[in-house]
C-alpha positions as CSV (number, residue, x, y, z in Angstrom):
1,X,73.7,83.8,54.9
2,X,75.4,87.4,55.3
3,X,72.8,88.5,58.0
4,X,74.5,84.4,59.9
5,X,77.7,85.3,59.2
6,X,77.5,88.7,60.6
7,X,76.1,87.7,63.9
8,X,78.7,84.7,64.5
9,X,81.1,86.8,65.4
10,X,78.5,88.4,68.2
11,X,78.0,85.0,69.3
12,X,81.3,84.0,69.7
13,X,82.1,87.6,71.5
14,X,79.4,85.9,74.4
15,X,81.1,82.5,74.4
16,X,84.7,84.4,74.9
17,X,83.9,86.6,77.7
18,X,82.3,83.9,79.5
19,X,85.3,81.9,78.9
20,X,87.5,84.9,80.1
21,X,85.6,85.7,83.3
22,X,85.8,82.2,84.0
23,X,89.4,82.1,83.4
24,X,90.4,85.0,85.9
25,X,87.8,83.6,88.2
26,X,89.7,79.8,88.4
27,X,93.2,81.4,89.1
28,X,92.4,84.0,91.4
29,X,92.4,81.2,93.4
30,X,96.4,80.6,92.6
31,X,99.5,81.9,94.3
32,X,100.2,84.2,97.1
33,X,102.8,87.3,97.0
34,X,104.6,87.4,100.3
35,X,105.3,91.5,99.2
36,X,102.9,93.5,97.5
37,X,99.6,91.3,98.6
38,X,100.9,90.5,102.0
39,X,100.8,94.8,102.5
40,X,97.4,95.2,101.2
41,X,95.8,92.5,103.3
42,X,96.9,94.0,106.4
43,X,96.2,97.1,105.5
44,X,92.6,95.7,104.5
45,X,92.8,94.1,108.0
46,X,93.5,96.8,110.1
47,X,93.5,99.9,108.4
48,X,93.5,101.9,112.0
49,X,96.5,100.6,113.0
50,X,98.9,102.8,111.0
51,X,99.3,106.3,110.8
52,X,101.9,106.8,108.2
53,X,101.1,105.7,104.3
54,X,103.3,104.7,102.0
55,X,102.8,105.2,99.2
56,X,99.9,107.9,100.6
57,X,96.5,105.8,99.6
58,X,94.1,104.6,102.2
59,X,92.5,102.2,100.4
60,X,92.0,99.6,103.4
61,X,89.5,102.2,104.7
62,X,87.5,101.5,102.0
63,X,87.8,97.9,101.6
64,X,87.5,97.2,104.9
65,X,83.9,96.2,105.1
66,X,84.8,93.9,102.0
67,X,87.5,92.2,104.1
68,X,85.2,91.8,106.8
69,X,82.1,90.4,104.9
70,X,84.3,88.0,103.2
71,X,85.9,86.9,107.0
72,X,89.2,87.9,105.2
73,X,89.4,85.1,102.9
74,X,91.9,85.9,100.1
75,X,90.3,83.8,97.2
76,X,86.9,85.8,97.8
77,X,88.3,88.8,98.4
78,X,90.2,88.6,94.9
79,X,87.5,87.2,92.7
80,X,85.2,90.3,94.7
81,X,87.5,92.8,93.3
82,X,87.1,90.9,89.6
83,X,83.5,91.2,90.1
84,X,83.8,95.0,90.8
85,X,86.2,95.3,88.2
86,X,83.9,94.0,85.6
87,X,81.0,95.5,86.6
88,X,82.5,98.9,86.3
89,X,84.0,98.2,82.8
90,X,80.6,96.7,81.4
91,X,78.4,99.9,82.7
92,X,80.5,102.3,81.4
93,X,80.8,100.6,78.4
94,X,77.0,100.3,78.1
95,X,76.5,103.7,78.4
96,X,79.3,104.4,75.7
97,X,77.6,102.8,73.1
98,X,74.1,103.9,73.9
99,X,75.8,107.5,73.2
100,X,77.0,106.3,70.3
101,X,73.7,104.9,69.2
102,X,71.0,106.2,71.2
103,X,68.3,105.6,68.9
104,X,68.7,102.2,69.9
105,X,66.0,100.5,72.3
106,X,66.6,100.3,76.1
107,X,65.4,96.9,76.3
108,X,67.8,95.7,73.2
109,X,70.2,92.9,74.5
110,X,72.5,93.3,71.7
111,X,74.2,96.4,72.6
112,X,74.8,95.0,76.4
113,X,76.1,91.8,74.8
114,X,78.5,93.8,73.0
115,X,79.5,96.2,76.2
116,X,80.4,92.5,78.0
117,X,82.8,91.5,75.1
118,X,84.2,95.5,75.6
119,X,84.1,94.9,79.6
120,X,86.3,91.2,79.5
121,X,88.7,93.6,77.7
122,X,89.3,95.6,81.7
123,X,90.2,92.3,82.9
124,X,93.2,92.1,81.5
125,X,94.6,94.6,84.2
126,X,95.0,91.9,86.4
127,X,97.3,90.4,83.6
128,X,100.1,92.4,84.4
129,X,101.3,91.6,87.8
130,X,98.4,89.2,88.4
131,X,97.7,90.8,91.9
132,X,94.0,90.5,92.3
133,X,93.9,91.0,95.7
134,X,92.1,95.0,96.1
135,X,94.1,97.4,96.5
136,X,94.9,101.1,95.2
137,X,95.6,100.4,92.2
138,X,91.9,98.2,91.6
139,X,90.4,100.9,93.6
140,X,91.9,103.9,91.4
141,X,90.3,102.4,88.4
142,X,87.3,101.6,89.7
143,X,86.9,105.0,91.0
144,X,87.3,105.9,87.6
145,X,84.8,104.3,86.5
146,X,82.4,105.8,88.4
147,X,83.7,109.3,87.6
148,X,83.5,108.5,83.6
149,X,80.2,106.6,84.6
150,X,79.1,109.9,86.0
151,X,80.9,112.3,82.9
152,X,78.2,110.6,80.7
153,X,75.3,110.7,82.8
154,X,75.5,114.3,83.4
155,X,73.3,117.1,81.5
156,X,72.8,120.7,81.6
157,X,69.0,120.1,82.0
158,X,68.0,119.2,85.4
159,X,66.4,115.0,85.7
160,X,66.7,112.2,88.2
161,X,69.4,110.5,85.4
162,X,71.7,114.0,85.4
163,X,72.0,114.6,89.0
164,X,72.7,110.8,89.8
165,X,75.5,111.9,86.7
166,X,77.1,114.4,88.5
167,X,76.6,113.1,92.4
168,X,78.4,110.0,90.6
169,X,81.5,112.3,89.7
170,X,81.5,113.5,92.8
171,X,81.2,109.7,94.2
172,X,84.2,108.6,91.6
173,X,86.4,111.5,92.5
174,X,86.7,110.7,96.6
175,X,87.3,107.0,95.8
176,X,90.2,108.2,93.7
177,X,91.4,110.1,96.4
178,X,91.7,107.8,98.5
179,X,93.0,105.6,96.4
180,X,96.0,107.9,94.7
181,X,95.7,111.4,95.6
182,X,97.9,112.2,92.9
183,X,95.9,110.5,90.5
184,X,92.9,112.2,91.7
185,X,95.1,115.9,91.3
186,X,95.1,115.3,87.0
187,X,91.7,113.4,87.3
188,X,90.1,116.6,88.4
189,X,90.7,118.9,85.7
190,X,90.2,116.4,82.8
191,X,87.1,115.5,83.8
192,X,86.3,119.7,84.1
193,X,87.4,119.9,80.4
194,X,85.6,117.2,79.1
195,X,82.2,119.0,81.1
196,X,83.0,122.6,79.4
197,X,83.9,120.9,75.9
198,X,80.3,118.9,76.0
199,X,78.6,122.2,77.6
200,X,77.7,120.3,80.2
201,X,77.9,123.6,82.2
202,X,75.5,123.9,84.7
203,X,77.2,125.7,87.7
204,X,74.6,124.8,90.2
205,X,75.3,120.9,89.3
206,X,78.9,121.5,89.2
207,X,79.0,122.9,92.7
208,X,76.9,120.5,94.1
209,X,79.7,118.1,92.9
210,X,82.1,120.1,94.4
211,X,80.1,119.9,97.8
212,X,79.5,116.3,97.8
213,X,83.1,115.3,97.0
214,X,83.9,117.8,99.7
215,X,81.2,116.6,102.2
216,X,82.5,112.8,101.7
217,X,86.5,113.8,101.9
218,X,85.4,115.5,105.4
219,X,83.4,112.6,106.6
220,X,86.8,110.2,105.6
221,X,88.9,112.5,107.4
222,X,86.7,112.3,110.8
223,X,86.1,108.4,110.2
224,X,90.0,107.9,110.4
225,X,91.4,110.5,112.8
226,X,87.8,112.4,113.9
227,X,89.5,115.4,112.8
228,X,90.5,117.0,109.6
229,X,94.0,118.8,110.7
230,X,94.7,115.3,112.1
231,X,93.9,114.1,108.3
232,X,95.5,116.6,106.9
233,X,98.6,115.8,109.6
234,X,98.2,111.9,108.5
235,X,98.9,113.0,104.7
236,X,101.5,115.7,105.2
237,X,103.7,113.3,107.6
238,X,103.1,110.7,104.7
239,X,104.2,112.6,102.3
240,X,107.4,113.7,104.2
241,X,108.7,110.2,105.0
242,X,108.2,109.5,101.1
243,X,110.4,111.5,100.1
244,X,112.5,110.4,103.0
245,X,112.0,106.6,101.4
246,X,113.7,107.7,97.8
247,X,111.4,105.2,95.5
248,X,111.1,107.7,93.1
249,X,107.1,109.1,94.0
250,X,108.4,112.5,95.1
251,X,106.5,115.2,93.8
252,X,109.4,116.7,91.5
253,X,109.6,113.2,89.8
254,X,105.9,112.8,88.9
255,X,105.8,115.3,86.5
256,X,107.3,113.4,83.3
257,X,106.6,111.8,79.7
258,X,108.3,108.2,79.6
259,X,109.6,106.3,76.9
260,X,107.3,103.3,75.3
261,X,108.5,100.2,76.4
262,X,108.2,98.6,72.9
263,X,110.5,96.4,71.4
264,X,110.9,96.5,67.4
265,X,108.9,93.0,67.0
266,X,106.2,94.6,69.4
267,X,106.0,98.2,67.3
268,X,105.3,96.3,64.5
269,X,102.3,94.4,66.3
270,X,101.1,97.5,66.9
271,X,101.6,98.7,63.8
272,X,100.0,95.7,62.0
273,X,97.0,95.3,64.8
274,X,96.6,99.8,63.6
275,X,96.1,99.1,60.1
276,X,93.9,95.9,60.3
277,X,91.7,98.1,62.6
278,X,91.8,100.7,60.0
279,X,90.7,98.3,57.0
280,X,88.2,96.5,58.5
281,X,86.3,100.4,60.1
282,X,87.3,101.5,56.3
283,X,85.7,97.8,54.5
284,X,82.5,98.4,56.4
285,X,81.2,101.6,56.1
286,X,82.4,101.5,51.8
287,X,81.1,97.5,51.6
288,X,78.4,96.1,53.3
289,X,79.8,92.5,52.5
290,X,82.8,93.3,54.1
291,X,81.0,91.8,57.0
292,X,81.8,88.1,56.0
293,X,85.3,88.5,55.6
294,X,85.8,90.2,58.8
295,X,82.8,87.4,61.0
296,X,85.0,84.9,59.2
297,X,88.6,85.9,60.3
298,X,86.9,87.1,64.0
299,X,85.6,83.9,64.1
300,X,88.9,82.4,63.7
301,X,90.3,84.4,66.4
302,X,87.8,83.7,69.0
303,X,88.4,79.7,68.6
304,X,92.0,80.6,68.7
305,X,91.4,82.9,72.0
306,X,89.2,80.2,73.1
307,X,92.4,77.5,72.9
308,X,94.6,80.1,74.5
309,X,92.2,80.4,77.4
310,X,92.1,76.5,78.0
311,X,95.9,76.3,77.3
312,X,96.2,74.3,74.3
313,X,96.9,77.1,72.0
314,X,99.9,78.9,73.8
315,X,100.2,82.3,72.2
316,X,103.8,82.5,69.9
317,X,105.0,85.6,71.2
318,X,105.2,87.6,74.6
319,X,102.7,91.0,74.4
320,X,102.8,94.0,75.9
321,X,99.3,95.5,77.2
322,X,101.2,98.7,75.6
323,X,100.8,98.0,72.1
324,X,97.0,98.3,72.6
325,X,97.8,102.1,71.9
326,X,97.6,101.2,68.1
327,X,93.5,101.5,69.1
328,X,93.0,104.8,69.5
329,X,95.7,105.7,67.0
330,X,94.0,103.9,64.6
331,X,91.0,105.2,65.5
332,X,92.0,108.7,64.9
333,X,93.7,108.1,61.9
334,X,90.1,106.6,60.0
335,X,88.1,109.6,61.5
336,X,90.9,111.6,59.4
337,X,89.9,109.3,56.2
338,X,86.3,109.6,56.5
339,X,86.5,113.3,55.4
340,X,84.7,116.7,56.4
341,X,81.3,114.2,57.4
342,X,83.2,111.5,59.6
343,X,84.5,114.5,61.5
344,X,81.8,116.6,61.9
345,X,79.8,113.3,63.4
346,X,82.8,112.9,65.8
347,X,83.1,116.1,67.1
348,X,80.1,115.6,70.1
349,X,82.1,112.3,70.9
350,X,85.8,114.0,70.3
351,X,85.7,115.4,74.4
352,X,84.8,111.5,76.1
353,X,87.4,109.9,73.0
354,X,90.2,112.3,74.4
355,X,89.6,111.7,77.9
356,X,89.2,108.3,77.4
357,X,93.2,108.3,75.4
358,X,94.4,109.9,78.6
359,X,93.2,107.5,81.2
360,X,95.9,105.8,81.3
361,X,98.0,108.4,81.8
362,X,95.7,109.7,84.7
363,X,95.8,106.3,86.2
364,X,99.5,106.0,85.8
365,X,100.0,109.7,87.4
366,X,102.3,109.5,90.3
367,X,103.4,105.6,90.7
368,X,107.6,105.5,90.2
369,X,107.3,103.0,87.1
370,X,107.2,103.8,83.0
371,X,104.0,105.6,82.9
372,X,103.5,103.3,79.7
373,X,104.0,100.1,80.9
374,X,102.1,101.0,84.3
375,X,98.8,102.7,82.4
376,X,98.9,99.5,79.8
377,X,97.4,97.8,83.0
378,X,94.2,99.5,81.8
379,X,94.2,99.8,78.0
380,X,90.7,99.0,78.0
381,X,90.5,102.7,77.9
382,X,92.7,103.1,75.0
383,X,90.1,100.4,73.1
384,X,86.9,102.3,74.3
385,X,88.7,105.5,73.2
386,X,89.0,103.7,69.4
387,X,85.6,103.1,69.5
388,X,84.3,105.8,70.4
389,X,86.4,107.6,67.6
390,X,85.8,105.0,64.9
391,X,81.9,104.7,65.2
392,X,80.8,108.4,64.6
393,X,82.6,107.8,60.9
394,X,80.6,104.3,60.0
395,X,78.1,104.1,58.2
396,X,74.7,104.7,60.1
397,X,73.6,101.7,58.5
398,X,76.5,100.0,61.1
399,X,75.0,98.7,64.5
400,X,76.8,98.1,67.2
401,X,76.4,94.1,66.7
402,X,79.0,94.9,63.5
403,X,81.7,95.9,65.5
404,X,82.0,91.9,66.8
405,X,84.8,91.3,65.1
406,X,86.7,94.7,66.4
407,X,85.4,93.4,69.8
408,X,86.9,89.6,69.3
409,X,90.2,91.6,67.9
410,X,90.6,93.1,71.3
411,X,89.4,89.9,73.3
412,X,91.7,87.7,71.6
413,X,94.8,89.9,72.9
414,X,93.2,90.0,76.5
415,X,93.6,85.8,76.2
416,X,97.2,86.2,74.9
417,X,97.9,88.5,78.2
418,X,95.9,86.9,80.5
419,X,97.9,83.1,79.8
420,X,100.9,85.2,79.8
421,X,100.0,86.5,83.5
422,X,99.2,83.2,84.6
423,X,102.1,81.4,83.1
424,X,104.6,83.8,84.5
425,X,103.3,85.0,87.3
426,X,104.4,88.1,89.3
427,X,107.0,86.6,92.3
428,X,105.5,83.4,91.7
429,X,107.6,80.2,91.9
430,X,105.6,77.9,89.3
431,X,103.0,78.5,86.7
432,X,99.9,78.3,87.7
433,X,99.4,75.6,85.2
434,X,101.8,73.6,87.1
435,X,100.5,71.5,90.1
436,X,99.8,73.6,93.2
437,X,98.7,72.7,96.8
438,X,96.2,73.9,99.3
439,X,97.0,76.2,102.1
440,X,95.0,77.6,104.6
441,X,96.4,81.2,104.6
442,X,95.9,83.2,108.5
443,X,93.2,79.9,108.6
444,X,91.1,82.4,107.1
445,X,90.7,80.4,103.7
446,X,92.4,78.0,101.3
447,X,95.0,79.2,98.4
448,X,97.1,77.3,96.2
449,X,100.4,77.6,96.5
450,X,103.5,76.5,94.5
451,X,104.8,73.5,96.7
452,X,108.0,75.5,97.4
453,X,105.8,78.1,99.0
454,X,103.6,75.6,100.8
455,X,106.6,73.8,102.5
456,X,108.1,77.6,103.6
457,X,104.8,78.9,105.2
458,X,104.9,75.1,106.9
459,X,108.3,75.3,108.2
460,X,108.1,79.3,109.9
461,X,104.8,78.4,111.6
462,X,106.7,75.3,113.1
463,X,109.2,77.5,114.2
464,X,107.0,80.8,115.4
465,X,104.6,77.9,117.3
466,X,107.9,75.9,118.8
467,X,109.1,79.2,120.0
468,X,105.8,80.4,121.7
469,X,105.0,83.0,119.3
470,X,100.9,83.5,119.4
471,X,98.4,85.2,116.9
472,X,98.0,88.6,117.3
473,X,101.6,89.1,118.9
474,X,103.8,91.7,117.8
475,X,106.6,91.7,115.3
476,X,108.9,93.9,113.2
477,X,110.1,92.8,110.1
478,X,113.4,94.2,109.2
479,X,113.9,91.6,106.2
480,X,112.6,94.1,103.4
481,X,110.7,91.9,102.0
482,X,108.3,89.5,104.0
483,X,104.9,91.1,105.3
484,X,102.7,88.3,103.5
485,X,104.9,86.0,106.1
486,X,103.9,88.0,109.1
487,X,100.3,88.1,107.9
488,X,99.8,84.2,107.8
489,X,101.4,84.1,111.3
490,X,98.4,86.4,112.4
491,X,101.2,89.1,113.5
492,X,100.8,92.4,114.2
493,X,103.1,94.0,111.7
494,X,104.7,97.5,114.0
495,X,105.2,100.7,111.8
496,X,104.1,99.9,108.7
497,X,102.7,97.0,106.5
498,X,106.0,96.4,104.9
499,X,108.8,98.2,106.4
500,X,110.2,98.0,102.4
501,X,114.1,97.7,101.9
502,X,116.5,98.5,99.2
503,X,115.7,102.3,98.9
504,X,117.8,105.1,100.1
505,X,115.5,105.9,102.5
506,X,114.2,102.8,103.7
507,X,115.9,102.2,107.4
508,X,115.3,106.4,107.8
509,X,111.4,105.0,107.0
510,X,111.3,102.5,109.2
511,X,112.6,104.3,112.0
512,X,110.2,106.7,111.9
513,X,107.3,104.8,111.3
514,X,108.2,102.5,114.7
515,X,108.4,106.0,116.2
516,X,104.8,106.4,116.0
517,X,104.4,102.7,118.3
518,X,104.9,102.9,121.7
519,X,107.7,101.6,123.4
520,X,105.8,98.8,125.1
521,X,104.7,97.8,121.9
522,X,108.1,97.6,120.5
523,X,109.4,95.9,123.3
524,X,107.6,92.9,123.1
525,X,107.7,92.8,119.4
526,X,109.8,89.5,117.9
527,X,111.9,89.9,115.1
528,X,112.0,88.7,111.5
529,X,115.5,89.0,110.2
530,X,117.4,88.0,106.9
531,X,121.1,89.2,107.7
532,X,122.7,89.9,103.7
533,X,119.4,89.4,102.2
534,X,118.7,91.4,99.4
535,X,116.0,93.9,100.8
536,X,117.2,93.4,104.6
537,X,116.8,96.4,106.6
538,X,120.2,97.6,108.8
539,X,119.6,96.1,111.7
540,X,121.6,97.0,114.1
541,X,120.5,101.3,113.2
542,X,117.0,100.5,113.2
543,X,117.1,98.3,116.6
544,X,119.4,101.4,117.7
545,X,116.7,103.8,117.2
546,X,114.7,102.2,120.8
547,X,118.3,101.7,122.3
548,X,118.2,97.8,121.3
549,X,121.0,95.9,120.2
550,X,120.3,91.8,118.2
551,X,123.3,90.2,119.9
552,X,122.1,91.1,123.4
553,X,118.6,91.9,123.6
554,X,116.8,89.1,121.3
555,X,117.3,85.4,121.5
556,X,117.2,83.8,118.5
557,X,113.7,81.3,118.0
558,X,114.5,79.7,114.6
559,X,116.0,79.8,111.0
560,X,114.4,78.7,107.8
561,X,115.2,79.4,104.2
562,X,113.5,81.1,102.2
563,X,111.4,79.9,98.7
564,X,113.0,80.0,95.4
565,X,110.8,83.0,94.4
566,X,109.8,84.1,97.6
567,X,109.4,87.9,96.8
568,X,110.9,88.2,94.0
569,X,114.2,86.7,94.2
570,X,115.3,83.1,92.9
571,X,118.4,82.9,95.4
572,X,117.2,81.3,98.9
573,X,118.4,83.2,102.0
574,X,118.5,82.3,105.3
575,X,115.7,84.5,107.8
576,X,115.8,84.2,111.4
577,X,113.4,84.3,114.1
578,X,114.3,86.4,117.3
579,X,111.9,86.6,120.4
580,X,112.8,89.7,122.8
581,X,115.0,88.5,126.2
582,X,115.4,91.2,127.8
583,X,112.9,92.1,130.8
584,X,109.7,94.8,129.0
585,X,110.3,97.5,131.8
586,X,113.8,97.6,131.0
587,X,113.3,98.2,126.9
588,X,110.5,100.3,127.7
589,X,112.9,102.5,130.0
590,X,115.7,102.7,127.6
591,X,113.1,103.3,124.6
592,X,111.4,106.1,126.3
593,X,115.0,107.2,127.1
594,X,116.0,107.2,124.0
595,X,113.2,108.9,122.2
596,X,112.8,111.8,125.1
597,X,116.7,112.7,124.1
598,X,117.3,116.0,122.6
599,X,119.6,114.0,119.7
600,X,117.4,111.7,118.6
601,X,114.1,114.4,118.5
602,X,116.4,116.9,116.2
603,X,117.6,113.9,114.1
604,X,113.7,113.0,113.6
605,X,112.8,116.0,113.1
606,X,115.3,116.5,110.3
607,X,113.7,113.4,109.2
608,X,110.3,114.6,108.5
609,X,111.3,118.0,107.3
């Protein structure tokens, strides 16, 4: 009966992460963000085509060849990335518990079983924003998994298994790079602690890290620009123009500890989900039968978490991912009660459970948000740092398969945030749960779409067609706000992805990213306009920048309003749709006129310093 009882709960950990994969996999399929995902797809599309980054990532180098397997079709290309994304989570998760219990057998299914429950945990990153498209964010954390992945596969004794290890550091390290170079600045030095603290200290293997890393951050600086100093020149220019922009990523604002974006109802989750940790570690490792209390009660939470998932059982409260800190708090707090033993056993583990608490942090490093709320994007790490700092003080009579109901805990909140993502989506119109239609986005593959959203992309492509606007034309898009529109015309988007609005900075940004077009380019570009909108662009300075002016250069090509929603904003403004008018070799004249003036270099030069 007890030995039924105990491995319930184990079942019911397979049955909800099946259940949860299959949940992110349906509604990756839902919704479409004309902001953030409209940038990363064109980046992921043409990651050439721009020289200036912002924020400084080049993530659509690496995704590339994803985008182009997939023929750039956005439902694939987001349930890829959950693919990746669980993949990641349920190796390193593996090889966590096989440190934790490495007398157990290689070919034992139980302990994978188990890492699957802890790796459905990572999913709920995508609960946040619900942007599942790939981007830097997806690609920071998966490059951290492959550091970590790495962390625990390298020795100090020389074998096949160590120098895959520490070639897999070096692996994890550049995808960080590339993906947040500020991230990859803290990433680098934990990861050297947590090497030194294990005596993993082999300086041959360390340098051939070093090398590698090196070797592949030279061989992604001649892929882009076939140059490093032009790499280097990409980054530096990037750099300068974000601190031009004024979001808040400068380098003198990175450096800060934020305030947790609790409420009181939500510390006391945390307190409560803390303690119950605490009792149910503390009730197995003093009483054996503990084990039927706790498969009982984790049994009750995965039918519960199994209701949430197929929306009958709507959770009573709204979570924050941030309250999953209770984990390793709770955590550290037993290993306190287990006395001089519980410690001593931790101590090997103590390195991997602190770098593991910081993760988050590291991830976080650099973005312009609460460090809290952006890190609780990947509290798995927080929950793979309790375990690893509640196991070592169990028990050796406690397997893996007994830490179900800890497992089911954890899942259980990964349903309540997962129906929260999907129920309020980020810049979404509808839930998800409510009915959505088909749209064939850049006729590169079918999304559904709010029907607000549906009708909006319907009535600009009207327009663009009426007009005579043709795929692959160029446009700049001086709303703020709109690059997911250009990218379902099949536009070429000048300057940057998104040309972003409402920062202090922004038309001093987009000035100087058309500056690196040329002026034919720019003078057959259309125009996407939203005069008083809310992240509009000035258009008259920016068009001034080439010499241009709206009222008698550009005739306008058609108006439409804009989705309740539509990036973000419930109010419905009117964007217009200008066409240039007058003759290319006279713009092209007056451009080059403009930019070869002694003024206007001095005044961009002042930009970039």
């Amino acid at each position: 009966m007890l030995r039924a009882i105990t491995f319930l709960p184990l079942a019911f950990v397979g049955l909800l992460s099946f259940a949860t994969c299959l949940f992110v996999w349906h509604y990756s399929g839902y919704g479409f963000d004309f902001t953030d995902e409209g940038f990363y797809l064109f980046w992921l599309a043409e990651p050439e085509a721009y020289r200036i980054h912002i924020p400084v990532s080049f993530f659509g180098f690496v995704y590339h060849p994803l985008y182009q397997m997939l023929h750039g079709d956005v439902v694939w290309l987001r349930r890829a990335n959950v693919l990746i994304t669980l993949v990641g989570a349920w190796v390193l998760s593996v090889l966590t518990l096989r440190t934790l219990w490495p007398q157990r057998s290689a070919s034992d299914m139980i302990l994978p079983l188990v890492a699957l429950g802890l790796a459905t945990i990572a999913l709920g990153y995508f609960a946040l924003w619900w942007l599942v498209m790939p981007n830097y964010n997806s690609l920071t954390l998966q490059g951290m998994f492959v550091t970590f992945i790495g962390a625990l596969l390298a020795e100090s004794r020389r074998s096949w298994r160590s120098t895959l290890g520490w070639a897999g550091i070096a692996v994890g390290g550049w995808l960080v790079f590339l993906a947040k170079p500020s991230t990859a600045a803290l990433l680098a030095p934990c990861v050297l602690f947590y090497l030194l603290a294990t005596r993993k200290r082999d300086g041959l293997m360390l340098a051939f890290t070093v090398v590698l890393a090196a070797v592949l951050v030279l061989l992604s600086a001649w892929s882009m620009d076939g140059s490093l100093f032009r790499f280097i020149e990409r980054i530096t220019q990037s750099i300068a123009l974000l601190g031009t922009l004024g979001s808040g990523q400068e380098l003198g604002k990175i450096f800060r500890i934020d305030t947790l974006p609790l409420s009181t109802l939500e510390y006391g989750l945390a307190v409560i989900l803390a303690l119950a940790i605490i009792a149910g570690a503390y009730g197995l490792k003093r009483w054996q039968g503990m084990g039927i209390v706790l498969g009982s009660g984790a049994s009750f939470l995965a039918v519960l978490g199994l209701l949430v998932l197929a929306g009958l059982q709507a959770p009573v409260i709204r979570l924050e991912a941030s309250v999953l800190i209770a984990a390793p708090i709770a955590g550290a707090l037993f290993a306190c009660l287990t006395g001089r033993s519980g410690l001593t056993a931790l101590c090997p583990h103590l390195p991997f459970a602190l770098l593991l608490l910081a993760a988050p942090y590291i991830y976080a490093f650099g973005t312009n948000g609460n460090y809290w709320y952006q890190g609780s994007a990947v509290g798995f790490f927080w929950v793979l740092s309790a375990i690893v700092l509640l196991a070592p003080g169990l028990s050796r009579d406690v397997q893996p398969e007994r830490l179900a109901p800890l497992v089911l805990l954890f899942q259980f909140l990964t349903a309540c945030l997962l129906l929260q993502g999907v129920t309020h989506p980020y810049r979404q119109e509808l839930s998800f749960r409510e009915p959505h239609v088909a749209w064939n986005l850049r006729d590169q593959g079918s999304v559904l779409l709010s029907q607000g959203f549906h009708d909006y992309l319907g009535t600009v492509r009207r327009a663009a067609a009426e007009a005579g606007f043709k795929a692959g034309d160029n446009m700049i898009d001086l709303t703020g706000r709109s690059p997911g529109l250009l990218f379902d015309l099949g536009a070429r988007s000048l300057g940057q992805p998104w040309l972003v609005g409402a920062y202090p900075g922004s038309d001093a940004l987009a000035m100087a990213s058309l500056r690196t077009e040329s002026c034919e380019a720019v003078a057959k570009a259309w125009l996407l306009v939203e005069l008083g909108g809310p992240r509009s662009l000035s258009v008259d300075t920016v068009l001034a920048s080439w010499g241009a002016s709206l009222a008698a250069d550009y005739t306008l090509a058609g108006a439409f309003k804009t989705a309740p929603q539509a990036g973000g904003f419930e109010a419905q403004y009117t964007q217009q749709l200008f066409k240039p008018a007058r003759p290319e070799g006279v713009t092209v004249s007056v451009c080059d006129a403009k930019r070869l003036g002694g003024q206007d270099i001095a005044h961009q030069q002042e930009i970039i310093r």
